[in-house]
Residue frames as a rotation matrix with the C-alpha (Angstrom) as fourth column:
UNK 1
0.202 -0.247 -0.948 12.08
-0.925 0.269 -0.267 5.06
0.321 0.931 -0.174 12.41
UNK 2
0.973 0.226 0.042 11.77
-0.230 0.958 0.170 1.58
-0.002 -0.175 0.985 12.34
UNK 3
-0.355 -0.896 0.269 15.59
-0.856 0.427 0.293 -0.80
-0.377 -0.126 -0.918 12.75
UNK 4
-0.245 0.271 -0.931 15.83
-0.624 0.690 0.365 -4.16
0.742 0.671 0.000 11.43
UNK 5
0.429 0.668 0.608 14.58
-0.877 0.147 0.457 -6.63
0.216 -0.729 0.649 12.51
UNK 6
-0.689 -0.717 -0.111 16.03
-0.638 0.525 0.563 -10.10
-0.345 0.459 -0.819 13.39
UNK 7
-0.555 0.453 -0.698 14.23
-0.368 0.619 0.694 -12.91
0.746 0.642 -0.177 11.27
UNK 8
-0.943 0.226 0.246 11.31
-0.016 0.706 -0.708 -14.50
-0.334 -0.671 -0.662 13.23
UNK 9
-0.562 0.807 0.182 7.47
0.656 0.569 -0.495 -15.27
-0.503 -0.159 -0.849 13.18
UNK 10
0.589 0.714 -0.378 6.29
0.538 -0.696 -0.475 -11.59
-0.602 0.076 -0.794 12.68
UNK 11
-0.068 -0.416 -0.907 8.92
-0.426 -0.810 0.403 -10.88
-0.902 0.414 -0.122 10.35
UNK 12
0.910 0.369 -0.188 9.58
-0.373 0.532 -0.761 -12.30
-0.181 0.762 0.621 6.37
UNK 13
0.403 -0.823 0.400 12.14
0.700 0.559 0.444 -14.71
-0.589 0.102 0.802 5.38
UNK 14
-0.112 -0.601 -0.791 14.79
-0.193 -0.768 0.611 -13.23
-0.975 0.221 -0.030 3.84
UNK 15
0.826 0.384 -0.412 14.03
-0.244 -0.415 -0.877 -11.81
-0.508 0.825 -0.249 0.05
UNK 16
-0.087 -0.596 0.799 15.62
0.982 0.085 0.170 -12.90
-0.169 0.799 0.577 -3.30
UNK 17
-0.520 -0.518 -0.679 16.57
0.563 -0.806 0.184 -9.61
-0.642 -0.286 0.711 -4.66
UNK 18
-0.851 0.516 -0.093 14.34
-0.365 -0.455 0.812 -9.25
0.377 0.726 0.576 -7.46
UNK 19
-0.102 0.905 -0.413 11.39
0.745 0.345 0.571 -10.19
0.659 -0.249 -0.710 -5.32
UNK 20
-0.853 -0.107 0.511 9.52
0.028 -0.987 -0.159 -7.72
0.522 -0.122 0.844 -4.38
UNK 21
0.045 0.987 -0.156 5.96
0.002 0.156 0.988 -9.07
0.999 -0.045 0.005 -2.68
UNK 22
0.701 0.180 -0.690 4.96
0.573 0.433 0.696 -9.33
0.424 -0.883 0.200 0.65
UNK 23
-0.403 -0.861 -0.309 7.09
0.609 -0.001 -0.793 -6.50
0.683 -0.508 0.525 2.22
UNK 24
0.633 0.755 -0.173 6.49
0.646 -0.393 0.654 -4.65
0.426 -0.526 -0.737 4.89
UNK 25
-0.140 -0.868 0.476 7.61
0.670 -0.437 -0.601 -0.90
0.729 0.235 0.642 5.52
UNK 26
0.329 0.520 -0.788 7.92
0.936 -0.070 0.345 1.58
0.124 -0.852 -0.509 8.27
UNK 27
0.896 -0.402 -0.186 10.17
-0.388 -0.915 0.109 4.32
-0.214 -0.026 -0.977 8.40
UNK 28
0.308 -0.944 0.116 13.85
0.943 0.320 0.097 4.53
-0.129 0.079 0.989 7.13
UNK 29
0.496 -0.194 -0.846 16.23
0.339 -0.854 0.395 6.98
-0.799 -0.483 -0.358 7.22
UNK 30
0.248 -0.504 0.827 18.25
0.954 0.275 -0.119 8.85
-0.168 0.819 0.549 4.61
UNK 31
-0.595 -0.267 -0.758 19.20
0.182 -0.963 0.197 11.97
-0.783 -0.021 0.621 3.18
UNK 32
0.076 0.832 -0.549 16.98
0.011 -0.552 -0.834 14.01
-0.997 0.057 -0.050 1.26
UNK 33
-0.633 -0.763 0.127 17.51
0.193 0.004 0.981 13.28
-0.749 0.646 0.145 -2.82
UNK 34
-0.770 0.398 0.498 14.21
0.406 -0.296 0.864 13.27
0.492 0.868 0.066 -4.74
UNK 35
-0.115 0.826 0.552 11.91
-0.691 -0.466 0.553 13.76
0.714 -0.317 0.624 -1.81
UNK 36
-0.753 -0.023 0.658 11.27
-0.488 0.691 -0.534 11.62
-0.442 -0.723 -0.531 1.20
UNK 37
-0.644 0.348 -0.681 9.04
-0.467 0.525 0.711 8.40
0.605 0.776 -0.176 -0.34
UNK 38
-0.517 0.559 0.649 5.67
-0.814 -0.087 -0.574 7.81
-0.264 -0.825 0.500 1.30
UNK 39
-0.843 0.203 -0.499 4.32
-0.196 0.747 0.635 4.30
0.501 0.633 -0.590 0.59
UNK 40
-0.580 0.689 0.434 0.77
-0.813 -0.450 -0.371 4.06
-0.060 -0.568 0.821 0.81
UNK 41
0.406 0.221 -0.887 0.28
-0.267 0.957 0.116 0.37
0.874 0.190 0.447 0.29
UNK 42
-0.422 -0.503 0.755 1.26
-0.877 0.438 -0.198 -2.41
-0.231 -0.745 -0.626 3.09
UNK 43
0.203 -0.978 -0.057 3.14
0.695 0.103 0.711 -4.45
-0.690 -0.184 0.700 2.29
UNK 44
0.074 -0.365 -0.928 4.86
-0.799 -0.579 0.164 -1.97
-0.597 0.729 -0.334 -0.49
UNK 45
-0.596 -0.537 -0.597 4.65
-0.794 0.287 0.536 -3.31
-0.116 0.793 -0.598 -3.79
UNK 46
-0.962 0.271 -0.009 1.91
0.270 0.959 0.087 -5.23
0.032 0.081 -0.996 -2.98
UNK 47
-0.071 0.974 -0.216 -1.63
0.899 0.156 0.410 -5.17
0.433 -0.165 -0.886 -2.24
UNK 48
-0.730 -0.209 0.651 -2.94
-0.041 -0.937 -0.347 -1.50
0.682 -0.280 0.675 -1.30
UNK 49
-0.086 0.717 0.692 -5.27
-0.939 -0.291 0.184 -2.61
0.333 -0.634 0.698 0.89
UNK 50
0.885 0.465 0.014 -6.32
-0.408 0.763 0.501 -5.92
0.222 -0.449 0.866 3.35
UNK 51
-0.003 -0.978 -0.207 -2.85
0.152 0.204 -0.967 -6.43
0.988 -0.034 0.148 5.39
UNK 52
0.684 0.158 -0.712 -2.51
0.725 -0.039 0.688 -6.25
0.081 -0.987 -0.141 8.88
UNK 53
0.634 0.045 0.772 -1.63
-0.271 -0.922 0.275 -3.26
0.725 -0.384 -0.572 10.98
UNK 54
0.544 -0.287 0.789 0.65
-0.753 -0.582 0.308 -2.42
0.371 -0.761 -0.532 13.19
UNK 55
0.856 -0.321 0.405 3.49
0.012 0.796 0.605 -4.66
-0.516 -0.514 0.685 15.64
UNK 56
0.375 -0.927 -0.003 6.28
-0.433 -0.178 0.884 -5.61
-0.820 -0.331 -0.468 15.05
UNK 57
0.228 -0.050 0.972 5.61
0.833 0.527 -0.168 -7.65
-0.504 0.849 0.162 11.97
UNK 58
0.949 0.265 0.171 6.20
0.314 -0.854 -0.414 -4.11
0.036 0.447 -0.894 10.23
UNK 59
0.696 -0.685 -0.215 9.83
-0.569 -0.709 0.417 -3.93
-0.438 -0.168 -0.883 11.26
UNK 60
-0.321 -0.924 0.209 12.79
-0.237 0.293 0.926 -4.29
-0.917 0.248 -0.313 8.86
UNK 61
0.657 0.519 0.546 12.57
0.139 0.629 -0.765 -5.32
-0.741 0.579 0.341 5.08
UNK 62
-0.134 -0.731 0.669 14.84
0.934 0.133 0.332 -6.13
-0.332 0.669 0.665 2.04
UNK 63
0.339 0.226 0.913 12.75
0.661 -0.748 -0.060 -3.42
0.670 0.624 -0.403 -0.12
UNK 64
0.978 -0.193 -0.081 13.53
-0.081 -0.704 0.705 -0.79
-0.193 -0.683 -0.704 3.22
UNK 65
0.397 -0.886 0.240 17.04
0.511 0.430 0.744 -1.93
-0.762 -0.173 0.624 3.30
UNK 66
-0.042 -0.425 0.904 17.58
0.989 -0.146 -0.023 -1.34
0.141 0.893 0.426 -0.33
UNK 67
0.772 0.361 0.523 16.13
0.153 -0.904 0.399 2.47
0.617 -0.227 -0.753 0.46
UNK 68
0.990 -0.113 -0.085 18.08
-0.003 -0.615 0.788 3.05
-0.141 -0.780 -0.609 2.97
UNK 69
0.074 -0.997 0.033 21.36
0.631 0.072 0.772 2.00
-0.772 -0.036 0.635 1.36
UNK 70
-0.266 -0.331 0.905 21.26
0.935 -0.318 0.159 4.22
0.235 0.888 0.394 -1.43
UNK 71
-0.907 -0.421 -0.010 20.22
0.421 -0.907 -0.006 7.13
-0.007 -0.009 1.000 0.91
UNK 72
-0.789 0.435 0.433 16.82
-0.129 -0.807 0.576 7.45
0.601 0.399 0.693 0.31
UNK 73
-0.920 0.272 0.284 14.44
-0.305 -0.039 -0.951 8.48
-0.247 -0.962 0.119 3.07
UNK 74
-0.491 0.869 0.067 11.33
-0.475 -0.332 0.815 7.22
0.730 0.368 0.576 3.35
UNK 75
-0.777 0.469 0.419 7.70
-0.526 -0.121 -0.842 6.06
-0.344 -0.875 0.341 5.33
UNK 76
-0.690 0.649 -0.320 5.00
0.200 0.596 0.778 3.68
0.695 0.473 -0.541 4.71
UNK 77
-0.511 0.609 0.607 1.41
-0.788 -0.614 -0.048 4.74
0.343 -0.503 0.793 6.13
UNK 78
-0.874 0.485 -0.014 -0.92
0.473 0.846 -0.247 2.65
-0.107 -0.223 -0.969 8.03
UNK 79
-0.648 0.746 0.153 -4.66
-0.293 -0.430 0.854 3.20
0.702 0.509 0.498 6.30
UNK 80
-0.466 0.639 0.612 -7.40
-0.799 -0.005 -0.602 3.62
-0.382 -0.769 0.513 8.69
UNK 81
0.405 0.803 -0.438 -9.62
-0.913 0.383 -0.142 1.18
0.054 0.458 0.888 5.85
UNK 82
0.344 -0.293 -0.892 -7.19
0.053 0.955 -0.293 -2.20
0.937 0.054 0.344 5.89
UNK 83
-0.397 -0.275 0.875 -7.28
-0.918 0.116 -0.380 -2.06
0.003 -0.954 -0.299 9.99
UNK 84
-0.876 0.185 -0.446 -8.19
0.171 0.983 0.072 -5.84
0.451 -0.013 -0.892 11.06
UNK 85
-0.518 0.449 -0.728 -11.59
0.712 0.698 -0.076 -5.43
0.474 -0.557 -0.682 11.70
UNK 86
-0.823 -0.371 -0.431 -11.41
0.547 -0.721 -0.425 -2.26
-0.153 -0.586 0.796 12.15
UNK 87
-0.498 0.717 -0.488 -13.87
-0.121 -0.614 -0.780 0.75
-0.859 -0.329 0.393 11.71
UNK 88
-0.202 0.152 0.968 -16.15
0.838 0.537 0.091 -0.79
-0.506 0.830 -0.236 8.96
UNK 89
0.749 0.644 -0.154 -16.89
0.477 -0.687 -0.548 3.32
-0.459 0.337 -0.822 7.92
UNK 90
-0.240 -0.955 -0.174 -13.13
0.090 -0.200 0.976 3.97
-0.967 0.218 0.134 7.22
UNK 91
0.937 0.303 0.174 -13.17
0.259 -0.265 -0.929 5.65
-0.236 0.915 -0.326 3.70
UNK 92
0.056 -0.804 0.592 -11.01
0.744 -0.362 -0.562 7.08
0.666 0.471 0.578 0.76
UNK 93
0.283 -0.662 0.694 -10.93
0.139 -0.688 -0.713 9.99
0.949 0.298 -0.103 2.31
UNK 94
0.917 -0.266 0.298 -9.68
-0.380 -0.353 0.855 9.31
-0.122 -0.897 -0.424 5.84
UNK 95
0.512 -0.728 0.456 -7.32
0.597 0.683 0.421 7.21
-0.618 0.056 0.784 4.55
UNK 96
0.123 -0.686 0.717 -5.78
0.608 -0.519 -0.601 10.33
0.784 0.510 0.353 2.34
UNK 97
0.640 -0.391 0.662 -5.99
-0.465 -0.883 -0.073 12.71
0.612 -0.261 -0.746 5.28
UNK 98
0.929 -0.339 0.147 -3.81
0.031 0.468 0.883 10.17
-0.369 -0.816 0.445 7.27
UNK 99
0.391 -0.625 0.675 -1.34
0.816 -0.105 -0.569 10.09
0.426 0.773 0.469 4.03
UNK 100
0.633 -0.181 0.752 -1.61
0.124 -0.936 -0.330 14.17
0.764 0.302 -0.570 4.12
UNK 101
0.776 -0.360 0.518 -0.70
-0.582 -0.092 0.808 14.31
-0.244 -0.928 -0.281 8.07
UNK 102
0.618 -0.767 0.173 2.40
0.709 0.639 0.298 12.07
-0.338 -0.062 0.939 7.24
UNK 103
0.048 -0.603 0.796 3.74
0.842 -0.404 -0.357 14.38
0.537 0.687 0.489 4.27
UNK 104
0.884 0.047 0.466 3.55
-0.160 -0.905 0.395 17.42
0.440 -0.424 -0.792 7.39
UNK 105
0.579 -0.703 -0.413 7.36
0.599 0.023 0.800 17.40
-0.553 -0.711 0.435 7.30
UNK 106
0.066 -0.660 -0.748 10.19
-0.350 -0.718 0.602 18.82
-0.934 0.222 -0.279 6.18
UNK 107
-0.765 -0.636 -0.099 11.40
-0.238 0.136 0.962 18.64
-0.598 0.759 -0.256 2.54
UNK 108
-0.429 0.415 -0.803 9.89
-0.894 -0.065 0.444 17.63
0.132 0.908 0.399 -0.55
UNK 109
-0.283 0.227 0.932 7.75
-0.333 0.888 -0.317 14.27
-0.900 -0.400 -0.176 -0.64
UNK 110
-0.106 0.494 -0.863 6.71
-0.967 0.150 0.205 11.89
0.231 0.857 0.462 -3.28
UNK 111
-0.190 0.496 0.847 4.17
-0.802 0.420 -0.426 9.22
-0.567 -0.760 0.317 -2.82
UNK 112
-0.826 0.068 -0.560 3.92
-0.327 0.751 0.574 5.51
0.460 0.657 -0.597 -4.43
UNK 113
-0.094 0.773 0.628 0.85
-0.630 0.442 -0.638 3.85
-0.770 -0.456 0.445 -3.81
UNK 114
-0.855 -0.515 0.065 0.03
-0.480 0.832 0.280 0.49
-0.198 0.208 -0.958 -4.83
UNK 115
-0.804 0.512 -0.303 -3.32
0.582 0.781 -0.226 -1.07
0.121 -0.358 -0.926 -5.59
UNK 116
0.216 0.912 0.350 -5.80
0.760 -0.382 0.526 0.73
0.613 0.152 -0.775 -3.74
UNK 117
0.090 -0.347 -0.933 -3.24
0.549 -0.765 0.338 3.04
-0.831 -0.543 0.122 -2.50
UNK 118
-0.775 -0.203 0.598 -3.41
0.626 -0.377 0.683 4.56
0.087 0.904 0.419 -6.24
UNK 119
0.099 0.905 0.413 -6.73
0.550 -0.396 0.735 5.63
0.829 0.154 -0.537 -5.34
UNK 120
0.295 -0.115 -0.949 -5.30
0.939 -0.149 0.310 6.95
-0.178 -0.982 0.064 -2.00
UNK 121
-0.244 -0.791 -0.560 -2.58
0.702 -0.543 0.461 8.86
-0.669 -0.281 0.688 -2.88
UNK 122
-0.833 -0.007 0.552 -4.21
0.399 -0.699 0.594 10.48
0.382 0.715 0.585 -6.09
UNK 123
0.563 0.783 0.265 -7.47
0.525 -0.586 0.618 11.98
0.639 -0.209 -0.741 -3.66
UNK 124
0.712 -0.289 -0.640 -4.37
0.500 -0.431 0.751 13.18
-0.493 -0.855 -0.163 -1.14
UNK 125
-0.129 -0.904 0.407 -2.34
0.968 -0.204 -0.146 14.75
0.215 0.375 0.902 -3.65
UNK 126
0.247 0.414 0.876 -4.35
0.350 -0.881 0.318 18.16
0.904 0.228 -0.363 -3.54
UNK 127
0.857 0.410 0.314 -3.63
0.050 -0.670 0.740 18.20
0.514 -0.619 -0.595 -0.02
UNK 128
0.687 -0.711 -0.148 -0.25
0.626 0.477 0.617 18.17
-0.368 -0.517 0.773 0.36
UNK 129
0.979 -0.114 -0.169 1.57
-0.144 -0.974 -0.174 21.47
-0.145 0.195 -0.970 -0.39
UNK 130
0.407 -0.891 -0.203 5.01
-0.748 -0.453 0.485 19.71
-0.524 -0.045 -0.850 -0.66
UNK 131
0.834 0.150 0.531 4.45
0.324 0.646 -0.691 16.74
-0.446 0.748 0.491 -3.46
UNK 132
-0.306 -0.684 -0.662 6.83
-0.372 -0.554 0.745 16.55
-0.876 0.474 -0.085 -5.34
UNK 133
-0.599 0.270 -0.754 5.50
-0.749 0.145 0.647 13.62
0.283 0.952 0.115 -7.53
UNK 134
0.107 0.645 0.757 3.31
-0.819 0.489 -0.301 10.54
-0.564 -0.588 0.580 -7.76
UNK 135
-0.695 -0.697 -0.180 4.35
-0.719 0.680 0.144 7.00
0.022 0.229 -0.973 -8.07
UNK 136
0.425 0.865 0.268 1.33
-0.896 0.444 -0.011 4.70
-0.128 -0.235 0.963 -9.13
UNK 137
-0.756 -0.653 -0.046 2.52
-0.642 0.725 0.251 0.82
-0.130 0.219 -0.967 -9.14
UNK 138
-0.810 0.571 -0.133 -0.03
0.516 0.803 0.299 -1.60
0.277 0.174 -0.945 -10.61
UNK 139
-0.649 0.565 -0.509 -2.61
0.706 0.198 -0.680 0.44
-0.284 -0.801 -0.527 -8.93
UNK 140
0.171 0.743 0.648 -6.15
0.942 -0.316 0.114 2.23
0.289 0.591 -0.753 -9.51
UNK 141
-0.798 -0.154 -0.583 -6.52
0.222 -0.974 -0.046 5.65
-0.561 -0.166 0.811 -10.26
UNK 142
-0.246 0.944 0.219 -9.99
0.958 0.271 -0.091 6.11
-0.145 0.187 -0.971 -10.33
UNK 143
-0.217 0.361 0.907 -11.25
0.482 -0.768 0.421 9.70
0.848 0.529 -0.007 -11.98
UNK 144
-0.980 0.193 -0.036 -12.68
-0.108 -0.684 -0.721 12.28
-0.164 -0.703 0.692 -10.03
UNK 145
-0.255 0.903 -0.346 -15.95
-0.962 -0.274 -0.007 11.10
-0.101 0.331 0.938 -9.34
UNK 146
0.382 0.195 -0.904 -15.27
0.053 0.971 0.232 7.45
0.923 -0.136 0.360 -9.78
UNK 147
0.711 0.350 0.609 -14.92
-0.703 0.345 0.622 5.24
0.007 -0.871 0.492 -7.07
UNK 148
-0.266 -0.889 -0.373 -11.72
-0.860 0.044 0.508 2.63
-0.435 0.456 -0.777 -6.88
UNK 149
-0.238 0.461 0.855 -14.28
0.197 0.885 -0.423 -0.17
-0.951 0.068 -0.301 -7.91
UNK 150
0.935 0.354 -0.026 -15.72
-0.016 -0.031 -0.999 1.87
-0.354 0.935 -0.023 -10.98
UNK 151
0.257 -0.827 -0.499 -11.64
-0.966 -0.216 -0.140 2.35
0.008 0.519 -0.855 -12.04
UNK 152
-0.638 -0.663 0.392 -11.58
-0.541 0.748 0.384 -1.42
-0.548 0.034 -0.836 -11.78
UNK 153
0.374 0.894 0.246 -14.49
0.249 0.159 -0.955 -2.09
-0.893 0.419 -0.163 -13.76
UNK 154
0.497 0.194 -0.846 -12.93
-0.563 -0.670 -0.485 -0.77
-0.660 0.717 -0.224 -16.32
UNK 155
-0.417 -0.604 -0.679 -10.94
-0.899 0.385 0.210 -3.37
0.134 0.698 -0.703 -17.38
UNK 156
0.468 0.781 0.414 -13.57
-0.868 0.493 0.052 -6.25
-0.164 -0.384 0.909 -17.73
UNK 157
-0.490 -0.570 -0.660 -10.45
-0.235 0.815 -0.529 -9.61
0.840 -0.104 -0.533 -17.04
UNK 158
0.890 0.384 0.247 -11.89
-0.420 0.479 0.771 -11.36
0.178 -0.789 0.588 -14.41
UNK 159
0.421 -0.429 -0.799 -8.74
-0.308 0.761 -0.571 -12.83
0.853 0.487 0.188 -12.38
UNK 160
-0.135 -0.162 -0.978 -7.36
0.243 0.951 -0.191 -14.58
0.961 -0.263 -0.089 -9.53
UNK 161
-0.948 0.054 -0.312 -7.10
0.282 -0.309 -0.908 -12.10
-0.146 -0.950 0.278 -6.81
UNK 162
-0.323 0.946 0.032 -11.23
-0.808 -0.293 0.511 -11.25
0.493 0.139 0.859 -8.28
UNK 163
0.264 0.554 -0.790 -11.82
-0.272 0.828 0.490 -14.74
0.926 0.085 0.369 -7.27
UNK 164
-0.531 -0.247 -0.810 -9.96
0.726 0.360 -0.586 -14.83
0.436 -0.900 -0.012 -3.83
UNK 165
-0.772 0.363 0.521 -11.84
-0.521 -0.832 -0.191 -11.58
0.364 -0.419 0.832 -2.71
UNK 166
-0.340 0.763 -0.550 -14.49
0.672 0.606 0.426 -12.53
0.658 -0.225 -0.719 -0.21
UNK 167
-0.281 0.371 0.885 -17.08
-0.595 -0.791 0.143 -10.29
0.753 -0.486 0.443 1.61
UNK 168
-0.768 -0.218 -0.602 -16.89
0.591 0.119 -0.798 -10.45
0.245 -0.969 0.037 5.28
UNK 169
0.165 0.866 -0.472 -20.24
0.934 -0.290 -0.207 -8.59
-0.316 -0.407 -0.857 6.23
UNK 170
0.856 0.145 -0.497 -18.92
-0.028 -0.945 -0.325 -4.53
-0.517 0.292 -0.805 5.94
UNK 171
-0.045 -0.913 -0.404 -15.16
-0.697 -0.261 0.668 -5.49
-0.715 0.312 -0.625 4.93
UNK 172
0.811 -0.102 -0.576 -13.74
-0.481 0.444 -0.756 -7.36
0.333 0.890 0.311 1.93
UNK 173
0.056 -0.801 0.596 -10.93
-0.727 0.376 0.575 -10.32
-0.685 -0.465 -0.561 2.58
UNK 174
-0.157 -0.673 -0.723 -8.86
-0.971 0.240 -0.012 -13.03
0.181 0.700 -0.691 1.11
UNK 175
0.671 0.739 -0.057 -9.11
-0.716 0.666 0.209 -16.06
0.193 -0.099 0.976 0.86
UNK 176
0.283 -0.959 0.019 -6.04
-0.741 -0.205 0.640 -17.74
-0.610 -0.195 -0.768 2.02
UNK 177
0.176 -0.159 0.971 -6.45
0.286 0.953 0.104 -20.73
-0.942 0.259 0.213 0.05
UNK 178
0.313 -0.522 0.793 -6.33
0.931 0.334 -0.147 -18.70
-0.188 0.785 0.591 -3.19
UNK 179
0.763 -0.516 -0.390 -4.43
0.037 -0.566 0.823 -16.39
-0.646 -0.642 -0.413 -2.04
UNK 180
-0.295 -0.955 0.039 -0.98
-0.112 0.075 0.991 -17.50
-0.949 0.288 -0.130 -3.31
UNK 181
-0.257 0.144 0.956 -2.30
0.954 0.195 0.228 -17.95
-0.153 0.970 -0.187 -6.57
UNK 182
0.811 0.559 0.172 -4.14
0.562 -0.827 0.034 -14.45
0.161 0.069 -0.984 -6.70
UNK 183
0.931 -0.062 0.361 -0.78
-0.010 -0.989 -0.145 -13.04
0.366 0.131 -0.921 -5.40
UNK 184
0.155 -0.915 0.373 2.50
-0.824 0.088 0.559 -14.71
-0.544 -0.394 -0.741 -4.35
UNK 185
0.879 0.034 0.476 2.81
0.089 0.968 -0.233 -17.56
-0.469 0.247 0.848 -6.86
UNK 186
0.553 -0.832 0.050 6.26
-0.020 -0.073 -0.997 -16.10
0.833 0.550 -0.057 -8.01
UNK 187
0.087 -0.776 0.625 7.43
-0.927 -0.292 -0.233 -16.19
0.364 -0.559 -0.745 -4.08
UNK 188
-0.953 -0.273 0.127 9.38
-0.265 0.559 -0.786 -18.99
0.144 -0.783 -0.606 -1.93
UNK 189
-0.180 0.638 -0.748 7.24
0.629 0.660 0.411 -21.55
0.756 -0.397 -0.520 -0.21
UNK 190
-0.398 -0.401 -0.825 8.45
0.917 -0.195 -0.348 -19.88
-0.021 -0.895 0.445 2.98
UNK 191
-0.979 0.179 -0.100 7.32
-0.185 -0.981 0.049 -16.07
-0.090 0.067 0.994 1.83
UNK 192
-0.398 0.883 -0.250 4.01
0.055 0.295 0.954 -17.80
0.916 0.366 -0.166 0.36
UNK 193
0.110 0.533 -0.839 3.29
0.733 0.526 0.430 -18.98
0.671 -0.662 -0.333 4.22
UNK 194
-0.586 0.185 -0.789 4.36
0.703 -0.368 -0.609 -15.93
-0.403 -0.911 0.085 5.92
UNK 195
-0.991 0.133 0.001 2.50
-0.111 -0.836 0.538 -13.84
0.072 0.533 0.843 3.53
UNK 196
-0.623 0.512 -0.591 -0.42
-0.057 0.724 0.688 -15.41
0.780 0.462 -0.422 3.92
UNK 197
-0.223 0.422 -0.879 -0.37
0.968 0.207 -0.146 -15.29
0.120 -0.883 -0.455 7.47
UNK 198
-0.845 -0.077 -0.529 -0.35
0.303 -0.885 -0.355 -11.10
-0.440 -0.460 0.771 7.42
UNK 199
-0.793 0.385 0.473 -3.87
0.293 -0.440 0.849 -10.95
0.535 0.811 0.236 5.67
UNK 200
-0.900 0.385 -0.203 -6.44
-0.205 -0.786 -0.583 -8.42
-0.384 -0.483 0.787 6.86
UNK 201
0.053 0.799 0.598 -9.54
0.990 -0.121 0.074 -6.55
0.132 0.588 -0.798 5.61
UNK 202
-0.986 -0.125 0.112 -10.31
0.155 -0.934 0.321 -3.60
0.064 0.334 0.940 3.71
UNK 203
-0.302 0.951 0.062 -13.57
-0.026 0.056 -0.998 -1.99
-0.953 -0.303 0.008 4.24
UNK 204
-0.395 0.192 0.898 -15.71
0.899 0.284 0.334 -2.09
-0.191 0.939 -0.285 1.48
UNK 205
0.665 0.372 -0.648 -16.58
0.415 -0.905 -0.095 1.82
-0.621 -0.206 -0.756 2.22
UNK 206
0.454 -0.490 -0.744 -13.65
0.092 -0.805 0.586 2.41
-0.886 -0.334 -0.321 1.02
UNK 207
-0.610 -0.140 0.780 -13.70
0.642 0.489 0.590 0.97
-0.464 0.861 -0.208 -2.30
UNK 208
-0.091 0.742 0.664 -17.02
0.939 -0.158 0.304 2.86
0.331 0.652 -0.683 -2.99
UNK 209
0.148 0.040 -0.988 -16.03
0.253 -0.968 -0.002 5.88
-0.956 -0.250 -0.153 -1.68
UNK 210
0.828 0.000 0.561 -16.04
0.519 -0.379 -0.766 8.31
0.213 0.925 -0.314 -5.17
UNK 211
-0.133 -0.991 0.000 -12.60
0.967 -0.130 0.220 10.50
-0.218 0.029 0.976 -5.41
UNK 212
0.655 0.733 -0.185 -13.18
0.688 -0.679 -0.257 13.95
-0.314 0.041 -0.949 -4.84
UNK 213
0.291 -0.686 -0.667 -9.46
-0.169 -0.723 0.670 15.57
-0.942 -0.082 -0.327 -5.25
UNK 214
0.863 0.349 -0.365 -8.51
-0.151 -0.511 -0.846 17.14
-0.482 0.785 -0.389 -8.17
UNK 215
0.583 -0.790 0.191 -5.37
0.761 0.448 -0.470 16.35
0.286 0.419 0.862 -10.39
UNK 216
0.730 -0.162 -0.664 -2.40
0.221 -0.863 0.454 18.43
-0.646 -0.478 -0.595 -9.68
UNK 217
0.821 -0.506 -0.266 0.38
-0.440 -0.264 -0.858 19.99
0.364 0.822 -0.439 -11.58
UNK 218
-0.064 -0.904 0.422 3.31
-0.898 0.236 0.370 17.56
-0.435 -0.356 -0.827 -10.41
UNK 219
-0.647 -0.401 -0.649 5.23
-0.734 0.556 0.389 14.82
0.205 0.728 -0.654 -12.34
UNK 220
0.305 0.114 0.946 3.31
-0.639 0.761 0.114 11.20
-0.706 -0.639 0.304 -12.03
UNK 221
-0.260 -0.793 -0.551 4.46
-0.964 0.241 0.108 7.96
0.047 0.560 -0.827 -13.19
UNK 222
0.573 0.613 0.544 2.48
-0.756 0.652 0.060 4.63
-0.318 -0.446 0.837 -13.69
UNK 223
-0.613 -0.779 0.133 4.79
-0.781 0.623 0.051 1.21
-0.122 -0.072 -0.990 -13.13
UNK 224
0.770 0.621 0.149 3.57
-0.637 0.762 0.114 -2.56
-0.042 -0.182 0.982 -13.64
């Protein structure tokens, strides 16, 4: 489990309270109350996919903080598909069985995914024998059978973060210039610039992977 951090390069300025963008989670501690919370986005609450990986930028955050003061355990995954660069074949479904292999603990679990962690967490639900529920925030939830592109197709708005998306040969990235428009224009200068600096790429495999897991019988709950 991750400790705060103190403020510096690889971490984010410090968070108004009702701002919620640009965090970044690891592991907190707590006691068991609805289920340990598995966040399959990075940062949480943001973008489910094209973030950097791993380091130290990853330790400490307001949104953790809050969690942990009220008790409630939880864990944010790193997705094989939004490595920097990483393996351009990275799909939906390695990126749920990494999810699944988290939720191989003790107690009850219940996953939020964000983005294109909606499309994560709802092909890893089938495999995960101790779900309690699913927590979708802004994010696709593409049928069985669809892909998380065809579940964004459906809604034919063309808008800002469509227009910062740029294809990088096999992966998909941001554009940092419209970036902050596409996705931090409600944060701080200061959050704008370190947020900015923590963009990745997502593969583009993993968009067009198709969703093969089935729905399950356990509460879910979609937030914007």
């Amino acid at each position: 489990h991750a400790v705060p951090a103190a403020p510096g390069p690889d971490r984010p300025p410090a968070f108004p309270s009702e701002v919620g963008d640009a965090v970044h989670l690891e592991g907190g501690k707590g006691r068991d109350l609805l289920g340990r919370l598995i966040f399959d986005l990075d940062p949480a609450l943001h973008h489910g996919g094209g973030r950097r990986r791993g380091g130290e930028e990853r330790r400490g955050s307001d949104l953790g903080a809050a969690l942990d003061e009220r008790d409630v355990p939880w864990l944010a995954v790193h997705l094989p598909s939004s490595q920097r660069e990483g393996d351009p074949q990275a799909s939906l479904a390695q990126d749920a069985a990494v999810v699944a292999e988290a939720c191989e603990i003790d107690g009850r679990v219940t996953l939020v995914g964000h983005s294109y962690g909606g499309a994560v967490i709802a092909e890893a639900a089938h495999l995960i024998t101790n779900l309690a529920s699913l927590v979708y925030v802004a994010a696709l939830v593409p049928h069985v059978g669809q892909s998380a592109t065809d579940a964004s197709r459906e809604v034919r708005v063309r808008t800002d973060l469509d227009e910062a998306i740029t294809v990088r040969g096999e992966f998909l990235a941001l554009d940092p210039a419209k970036s902050v428009a596409a996705l931090y224009e409600d944060c701080t200068p200061d959050i704008q610039e370190w947020a900015v600096a923590q963009l990745s790429t997502q593969t583009i495999t993993s968009f067009r992977s198709r969703r093969r897991g089935p729905d399950v019988p356990v509460p879910s709950r979609y937030i914007l």
